[in-house]
ZADO-1210 file (C-alpha; in nm, 4 decimals, padded with zeros to 6 digits):
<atoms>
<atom x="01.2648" y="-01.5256" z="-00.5753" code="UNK" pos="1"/>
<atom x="00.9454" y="-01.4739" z="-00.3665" code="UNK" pos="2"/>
<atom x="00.8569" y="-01.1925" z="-00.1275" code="UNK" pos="3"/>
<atom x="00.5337" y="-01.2938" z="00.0692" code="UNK" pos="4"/>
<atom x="00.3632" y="-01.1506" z="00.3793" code="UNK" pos="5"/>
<atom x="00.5142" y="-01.3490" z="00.6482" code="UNK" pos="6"/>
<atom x="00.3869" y="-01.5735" z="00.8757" code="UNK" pos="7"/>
<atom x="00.3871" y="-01.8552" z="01.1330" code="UNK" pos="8"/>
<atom x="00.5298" y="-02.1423" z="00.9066" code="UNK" pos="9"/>
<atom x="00.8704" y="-01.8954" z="00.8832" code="UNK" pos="10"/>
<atom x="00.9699" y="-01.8763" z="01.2495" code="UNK" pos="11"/>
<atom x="01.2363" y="-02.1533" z="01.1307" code="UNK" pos="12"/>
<atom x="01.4477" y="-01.8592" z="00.9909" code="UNK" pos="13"/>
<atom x="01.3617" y="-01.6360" z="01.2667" code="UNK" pos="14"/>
<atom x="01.7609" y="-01.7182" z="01.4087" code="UNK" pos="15"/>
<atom x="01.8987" y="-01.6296" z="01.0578" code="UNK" pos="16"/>
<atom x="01.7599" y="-01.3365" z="01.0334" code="UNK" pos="17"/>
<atom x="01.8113" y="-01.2302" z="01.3750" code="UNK" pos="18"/>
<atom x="02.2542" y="-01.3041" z="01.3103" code="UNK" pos="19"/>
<atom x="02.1988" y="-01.1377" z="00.9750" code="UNK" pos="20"/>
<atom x="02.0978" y="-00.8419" z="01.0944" code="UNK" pos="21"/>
<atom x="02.4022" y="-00.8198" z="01.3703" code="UNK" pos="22"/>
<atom x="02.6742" y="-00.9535" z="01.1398" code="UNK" pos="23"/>
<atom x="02.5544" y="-00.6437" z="00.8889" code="UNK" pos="24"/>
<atom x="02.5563" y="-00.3980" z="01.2168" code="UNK" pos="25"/>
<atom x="02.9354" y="-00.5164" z="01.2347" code="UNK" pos="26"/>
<atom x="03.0274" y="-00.5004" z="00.9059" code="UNK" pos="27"/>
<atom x="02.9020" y="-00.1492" z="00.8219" code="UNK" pos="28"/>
<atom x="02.9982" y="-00.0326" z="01.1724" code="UNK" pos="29"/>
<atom x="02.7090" y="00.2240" z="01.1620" code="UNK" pos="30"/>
<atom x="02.3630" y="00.1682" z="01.3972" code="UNK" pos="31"/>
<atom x="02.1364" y="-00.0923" z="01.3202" code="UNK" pos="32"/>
<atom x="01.9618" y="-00.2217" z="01.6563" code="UNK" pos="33"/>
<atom x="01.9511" y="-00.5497" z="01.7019" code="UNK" pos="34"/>
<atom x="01.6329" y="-00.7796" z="01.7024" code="UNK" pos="35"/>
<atom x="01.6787" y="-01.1114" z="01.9141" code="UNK" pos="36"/>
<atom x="01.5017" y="-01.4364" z="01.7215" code="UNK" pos="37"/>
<atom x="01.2087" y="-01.3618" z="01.9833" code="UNK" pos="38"/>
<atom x="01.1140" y="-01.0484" z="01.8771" code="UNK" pos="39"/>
<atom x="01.1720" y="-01.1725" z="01.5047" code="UNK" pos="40"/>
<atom x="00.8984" y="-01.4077" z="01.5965" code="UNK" pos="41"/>
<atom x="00.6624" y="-01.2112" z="01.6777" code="UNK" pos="42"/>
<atom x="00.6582" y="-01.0174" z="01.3922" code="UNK" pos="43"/>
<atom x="00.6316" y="-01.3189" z="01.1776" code="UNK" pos="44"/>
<atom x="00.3254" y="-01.4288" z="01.3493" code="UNK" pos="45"/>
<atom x="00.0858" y="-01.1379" z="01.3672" code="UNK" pos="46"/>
<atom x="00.1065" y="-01.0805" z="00.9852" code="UNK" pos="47"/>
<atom x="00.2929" y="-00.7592" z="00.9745" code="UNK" pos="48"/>
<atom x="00.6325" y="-00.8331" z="00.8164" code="UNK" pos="49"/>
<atom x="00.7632" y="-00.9307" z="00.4659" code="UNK" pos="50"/>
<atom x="01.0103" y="-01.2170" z="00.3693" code="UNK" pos="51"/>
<atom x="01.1917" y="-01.3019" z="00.0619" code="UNK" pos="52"/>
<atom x="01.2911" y="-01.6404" z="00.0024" code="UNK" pos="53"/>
<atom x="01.4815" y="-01.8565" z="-00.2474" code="UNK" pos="54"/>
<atom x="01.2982" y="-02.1324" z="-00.2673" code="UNK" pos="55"/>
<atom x="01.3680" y="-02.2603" z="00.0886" code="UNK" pos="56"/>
<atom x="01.6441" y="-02.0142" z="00.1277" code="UNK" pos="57"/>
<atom x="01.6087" y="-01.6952" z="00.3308" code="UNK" pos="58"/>
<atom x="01.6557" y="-01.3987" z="00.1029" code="UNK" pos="59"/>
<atom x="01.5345" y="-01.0758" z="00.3229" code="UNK" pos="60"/>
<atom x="01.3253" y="-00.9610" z="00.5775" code="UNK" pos="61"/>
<atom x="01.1511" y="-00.6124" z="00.6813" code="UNK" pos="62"/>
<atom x="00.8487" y="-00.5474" z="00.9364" code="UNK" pos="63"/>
<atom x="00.5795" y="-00.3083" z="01.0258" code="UNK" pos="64"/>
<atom x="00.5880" y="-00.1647" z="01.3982" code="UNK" pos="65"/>
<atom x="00.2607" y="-00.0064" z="01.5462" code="UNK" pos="66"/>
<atom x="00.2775" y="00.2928" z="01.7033" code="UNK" pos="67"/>
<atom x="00.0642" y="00.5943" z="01.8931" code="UNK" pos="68"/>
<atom x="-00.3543" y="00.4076" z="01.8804" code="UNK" pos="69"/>
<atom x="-00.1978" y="00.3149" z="01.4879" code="UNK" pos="70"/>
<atom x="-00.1574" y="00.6782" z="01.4288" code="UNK" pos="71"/>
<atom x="00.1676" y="00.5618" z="01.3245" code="UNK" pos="72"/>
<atom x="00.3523" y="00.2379" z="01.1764" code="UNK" pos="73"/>
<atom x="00.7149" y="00.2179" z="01.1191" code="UNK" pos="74"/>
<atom x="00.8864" y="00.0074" z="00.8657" code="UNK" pos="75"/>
<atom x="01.1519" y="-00.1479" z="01.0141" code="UNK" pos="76"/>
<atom x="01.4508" y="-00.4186" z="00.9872" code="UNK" pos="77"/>
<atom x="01.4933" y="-00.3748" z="00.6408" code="UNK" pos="78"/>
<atom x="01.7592" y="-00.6845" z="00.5890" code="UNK" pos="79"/>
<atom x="01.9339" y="-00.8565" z="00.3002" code="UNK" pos="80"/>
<atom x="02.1037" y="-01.1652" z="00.3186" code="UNK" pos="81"/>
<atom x="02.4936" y="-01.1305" z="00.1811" code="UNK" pos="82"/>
<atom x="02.4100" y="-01.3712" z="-00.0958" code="UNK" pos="83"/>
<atom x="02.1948" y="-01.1563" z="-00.2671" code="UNK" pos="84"/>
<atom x="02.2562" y="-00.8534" z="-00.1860" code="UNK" pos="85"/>
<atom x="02.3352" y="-00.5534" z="-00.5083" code="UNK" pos="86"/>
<atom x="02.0865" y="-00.7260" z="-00.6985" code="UNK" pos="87"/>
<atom x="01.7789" y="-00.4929" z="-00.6336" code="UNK" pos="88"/>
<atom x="01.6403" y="-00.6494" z="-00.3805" code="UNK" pos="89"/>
<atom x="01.6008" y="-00.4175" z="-00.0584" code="UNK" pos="90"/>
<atom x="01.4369" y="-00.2057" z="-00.3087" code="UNK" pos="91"/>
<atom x="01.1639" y="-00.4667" z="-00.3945" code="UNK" pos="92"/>
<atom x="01.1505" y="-00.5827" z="-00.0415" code="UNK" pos="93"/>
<atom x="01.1027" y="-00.1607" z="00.0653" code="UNK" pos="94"/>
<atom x="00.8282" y="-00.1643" z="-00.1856" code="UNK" pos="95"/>
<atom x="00.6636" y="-00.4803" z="-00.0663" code="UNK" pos="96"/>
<atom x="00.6217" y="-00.4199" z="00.3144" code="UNK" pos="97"/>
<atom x="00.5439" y="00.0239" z="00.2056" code="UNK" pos="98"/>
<atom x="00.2567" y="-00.1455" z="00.0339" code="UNK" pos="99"/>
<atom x="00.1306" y="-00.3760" z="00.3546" code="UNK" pos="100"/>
<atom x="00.1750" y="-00.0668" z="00.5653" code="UNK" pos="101"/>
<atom x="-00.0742" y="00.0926" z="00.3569" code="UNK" pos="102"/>
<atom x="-00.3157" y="-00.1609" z="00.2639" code="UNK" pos="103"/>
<atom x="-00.3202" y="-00.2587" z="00.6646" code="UNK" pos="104"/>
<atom x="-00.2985" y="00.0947" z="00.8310" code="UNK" pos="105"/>
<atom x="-00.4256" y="00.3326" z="00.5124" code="UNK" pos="106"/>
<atom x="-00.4632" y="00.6363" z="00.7554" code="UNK" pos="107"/>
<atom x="-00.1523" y="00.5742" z="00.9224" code="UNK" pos="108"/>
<atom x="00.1764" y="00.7968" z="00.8629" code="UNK" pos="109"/>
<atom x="00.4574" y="00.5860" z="00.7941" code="UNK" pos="110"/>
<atom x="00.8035" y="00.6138" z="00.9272" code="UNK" pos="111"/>
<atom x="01.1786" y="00.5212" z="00.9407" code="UNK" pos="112"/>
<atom x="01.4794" y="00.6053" z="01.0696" code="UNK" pos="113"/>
<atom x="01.8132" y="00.5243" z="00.9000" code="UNK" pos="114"/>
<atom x="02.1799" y="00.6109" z="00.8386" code="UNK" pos="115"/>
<atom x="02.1888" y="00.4181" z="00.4958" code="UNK" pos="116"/>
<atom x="02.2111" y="00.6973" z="00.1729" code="UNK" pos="117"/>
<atom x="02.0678" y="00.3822" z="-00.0342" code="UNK" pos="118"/>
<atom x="01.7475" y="00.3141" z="00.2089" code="UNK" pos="119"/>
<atom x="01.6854" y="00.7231" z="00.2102" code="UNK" pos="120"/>
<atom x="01.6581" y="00.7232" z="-00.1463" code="UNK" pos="121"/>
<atom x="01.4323" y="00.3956" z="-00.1869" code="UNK" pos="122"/>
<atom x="01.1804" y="00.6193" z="00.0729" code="UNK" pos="123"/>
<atom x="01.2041" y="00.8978" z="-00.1381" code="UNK" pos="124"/>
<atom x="01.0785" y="00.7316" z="-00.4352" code="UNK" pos="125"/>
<atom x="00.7977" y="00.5755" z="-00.2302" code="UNK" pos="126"/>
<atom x="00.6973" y="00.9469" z="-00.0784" code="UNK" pos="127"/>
<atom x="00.8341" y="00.9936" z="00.2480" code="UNK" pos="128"/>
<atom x="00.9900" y="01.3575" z="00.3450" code="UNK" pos="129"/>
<atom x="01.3057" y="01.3872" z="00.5889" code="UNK" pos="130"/>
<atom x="01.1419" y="01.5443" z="00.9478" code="UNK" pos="131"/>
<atom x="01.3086" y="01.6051" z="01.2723" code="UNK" pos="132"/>
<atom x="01.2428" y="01.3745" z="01.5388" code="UNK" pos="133"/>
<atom x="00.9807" y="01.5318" z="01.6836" code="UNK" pos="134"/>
<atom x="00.7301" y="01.4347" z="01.3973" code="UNK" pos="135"/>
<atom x="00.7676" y="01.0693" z="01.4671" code="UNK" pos="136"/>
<atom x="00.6127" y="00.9386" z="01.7443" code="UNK" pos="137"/>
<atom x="00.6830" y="01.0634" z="02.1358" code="UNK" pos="138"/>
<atom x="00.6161" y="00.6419" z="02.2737" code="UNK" pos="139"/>
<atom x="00.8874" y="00.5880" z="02.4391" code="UNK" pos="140"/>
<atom x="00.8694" y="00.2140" z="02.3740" code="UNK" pos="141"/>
<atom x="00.9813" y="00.2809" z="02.0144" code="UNK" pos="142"/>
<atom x="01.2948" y="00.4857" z="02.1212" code="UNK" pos="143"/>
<atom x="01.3755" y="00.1942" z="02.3831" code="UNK" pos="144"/>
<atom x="01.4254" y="00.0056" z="02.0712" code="UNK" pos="145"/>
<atom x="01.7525" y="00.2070" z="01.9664" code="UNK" pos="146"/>
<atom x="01.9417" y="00.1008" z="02.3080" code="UNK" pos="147"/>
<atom x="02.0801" y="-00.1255" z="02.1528" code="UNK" pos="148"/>
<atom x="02.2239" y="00.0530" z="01.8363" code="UNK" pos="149"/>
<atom x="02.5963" y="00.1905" z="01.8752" code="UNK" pos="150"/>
<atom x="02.5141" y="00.5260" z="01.8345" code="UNK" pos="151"/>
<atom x="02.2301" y="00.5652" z="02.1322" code="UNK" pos="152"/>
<atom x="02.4547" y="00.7714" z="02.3490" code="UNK" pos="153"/>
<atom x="02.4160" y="01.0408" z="02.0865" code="UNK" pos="154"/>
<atom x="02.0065" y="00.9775" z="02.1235" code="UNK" pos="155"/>
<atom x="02.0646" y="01.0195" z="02.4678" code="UNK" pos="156"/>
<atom x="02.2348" y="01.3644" z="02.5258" code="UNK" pos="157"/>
<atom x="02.0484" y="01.4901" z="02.2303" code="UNK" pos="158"/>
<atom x="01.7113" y="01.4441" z="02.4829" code="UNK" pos="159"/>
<atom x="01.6505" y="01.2246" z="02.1598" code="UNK" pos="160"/>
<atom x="01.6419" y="01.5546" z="01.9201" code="UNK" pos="161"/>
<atom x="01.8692" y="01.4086" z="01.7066" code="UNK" pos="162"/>
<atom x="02.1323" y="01.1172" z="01.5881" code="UNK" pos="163"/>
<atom x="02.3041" y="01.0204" z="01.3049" code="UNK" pos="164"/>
<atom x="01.9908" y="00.8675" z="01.2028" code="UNK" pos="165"/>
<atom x="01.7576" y="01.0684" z="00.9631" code="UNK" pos="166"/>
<atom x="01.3890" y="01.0608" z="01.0508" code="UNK" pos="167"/>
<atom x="01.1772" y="01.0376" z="00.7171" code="UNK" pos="168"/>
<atom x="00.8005" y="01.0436" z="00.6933" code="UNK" pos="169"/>
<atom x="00.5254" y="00.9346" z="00.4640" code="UNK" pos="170"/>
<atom x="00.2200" y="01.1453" z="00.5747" code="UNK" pos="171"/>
<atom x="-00.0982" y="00.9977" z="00.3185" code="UNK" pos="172"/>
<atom x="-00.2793" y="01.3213" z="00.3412" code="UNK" pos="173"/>
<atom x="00.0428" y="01.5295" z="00.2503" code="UNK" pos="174"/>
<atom x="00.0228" y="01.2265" z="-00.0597" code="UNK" pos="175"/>
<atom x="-00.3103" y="01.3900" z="-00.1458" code="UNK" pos="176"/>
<atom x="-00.2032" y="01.6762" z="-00.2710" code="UNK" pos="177"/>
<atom x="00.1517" y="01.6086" z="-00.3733" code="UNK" pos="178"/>
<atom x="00.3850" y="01.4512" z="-00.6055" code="UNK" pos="179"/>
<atom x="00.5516" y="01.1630" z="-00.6089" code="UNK" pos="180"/>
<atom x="00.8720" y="01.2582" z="-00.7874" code="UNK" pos="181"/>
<atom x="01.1974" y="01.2157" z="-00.6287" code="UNK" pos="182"/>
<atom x="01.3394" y="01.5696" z="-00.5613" code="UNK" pos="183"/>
<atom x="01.6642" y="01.4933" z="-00.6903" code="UNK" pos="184"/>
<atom x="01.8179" y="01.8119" z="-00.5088" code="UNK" pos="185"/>
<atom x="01.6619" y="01.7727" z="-00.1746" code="UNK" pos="186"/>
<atom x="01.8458" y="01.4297" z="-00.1576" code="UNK" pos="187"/>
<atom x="02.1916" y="01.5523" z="-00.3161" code="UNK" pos="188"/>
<atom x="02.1678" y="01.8083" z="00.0499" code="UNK" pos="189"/>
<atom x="02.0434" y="01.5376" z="00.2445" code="UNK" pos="190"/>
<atom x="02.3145" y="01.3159" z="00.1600" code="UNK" pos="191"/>
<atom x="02.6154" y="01.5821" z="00.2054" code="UNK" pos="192"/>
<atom x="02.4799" y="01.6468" z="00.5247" code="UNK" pos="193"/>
<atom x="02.4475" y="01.2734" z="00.6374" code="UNK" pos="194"/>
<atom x="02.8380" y="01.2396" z="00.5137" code="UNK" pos="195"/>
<atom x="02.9697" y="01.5304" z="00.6744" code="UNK" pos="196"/>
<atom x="02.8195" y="01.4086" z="00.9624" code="UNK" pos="197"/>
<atom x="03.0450" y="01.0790" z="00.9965" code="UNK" pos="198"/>
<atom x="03.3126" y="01.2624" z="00.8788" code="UNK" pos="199"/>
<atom x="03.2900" y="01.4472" z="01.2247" code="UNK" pos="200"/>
<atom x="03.2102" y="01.1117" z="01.4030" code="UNK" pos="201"/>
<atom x="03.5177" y="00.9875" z="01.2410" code="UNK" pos="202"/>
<atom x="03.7815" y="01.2396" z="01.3163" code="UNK" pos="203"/>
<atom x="03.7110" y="01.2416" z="01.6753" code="UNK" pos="204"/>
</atoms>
């Protein structure tokens, strides 16, 4: 297995990634916006996305968006191919493009928004804090991005305050001057809030 720094020479799997990421959307039935092979593309070729490959077998995918002058970068499309998936490898692919982020954008703050418990507790272990929305960036061309996730209505009447979506935030001058330890209890609250939250969704 090989993660590299994508590029030009991988648009051929731009398609497969693009279906993998809305067959998982269906399968979990929680929000995961979809990315047509287009936009895939385009993050192959500028040099700000990671890709895992079997040999010549795609493995997993996850990019870097730009955001506010590069004030901020989020790491997005975090994807795993069904074949290989409970074997570790989100977690190496996380690591991987958290690393690019900071090598490419080292003053940047670094962002994410998810519903997953698993992808929360891969960005606590790199550093990043839950925040509400309004610490993430205000461009509304990021938010436009969520239309078309299942749960954007919520986005909506919330004047984008809130979703089931938690925002988390890796600030490097926060880094400076604190540790990187998982807080094991901050994350046991964050997670029985994130489940009582589609137990509510659910009952309705």
């Amino acid at each position: 297995m090989e993660i590299v720094i994508a590029n030009e020479s991988h648009f051929k799997y731009a398609q497969t990634i693009s279906d993998t990421i809305t067959e998982s959307a269906k399968v979990r039935g929680t929000g995961i916006a979809q990315r047509s092979p287009e936009y895939i593309m385009k993050r192959l070729e500028n040099g700000n996305a990671v890709i895992a490959l079997d040999g010549d077998k795609f493995a997993g995918f996850c990019y870097i968006e730009v955001w506010g002058n590069k004030n901020f970068v989020a790491n997005s499309g975090l994807i795993v191919h069904p074949d290989y998936r409970k074997q570790g490898l989100a977690k190496k692919i996380k690591k991987a493009i958290f690393e690019l982020s900071r090598q490419k954008f080292p003053e940047a703050k670094i962002f994410g928004i998810t519903t997953g418990l698993a992808v929360m507790k891969m960005n606590y272990e790199l550093g990043y804090k839950p925040v509400t929305f309004s610490e993430l960036t205000d461009d509304p061309d990021f938010w436009k991005g969520c239309q078309t996730c299942k749960n954007f209505d919520i986005l909506t009447r919330t004047e984008k305050n809130m979703c089931l979506c938690t925002g988390m935030l890796y600030d490097p001058e926060t880094e400076k001057t604190q540790s990187k330890k998982l807080n094991g209890r901050a994350f046991q609250r964050l997670k029985r809030m994130k489940e009582n939250l589609f137990l509510k969704k659910k009952s309705k």
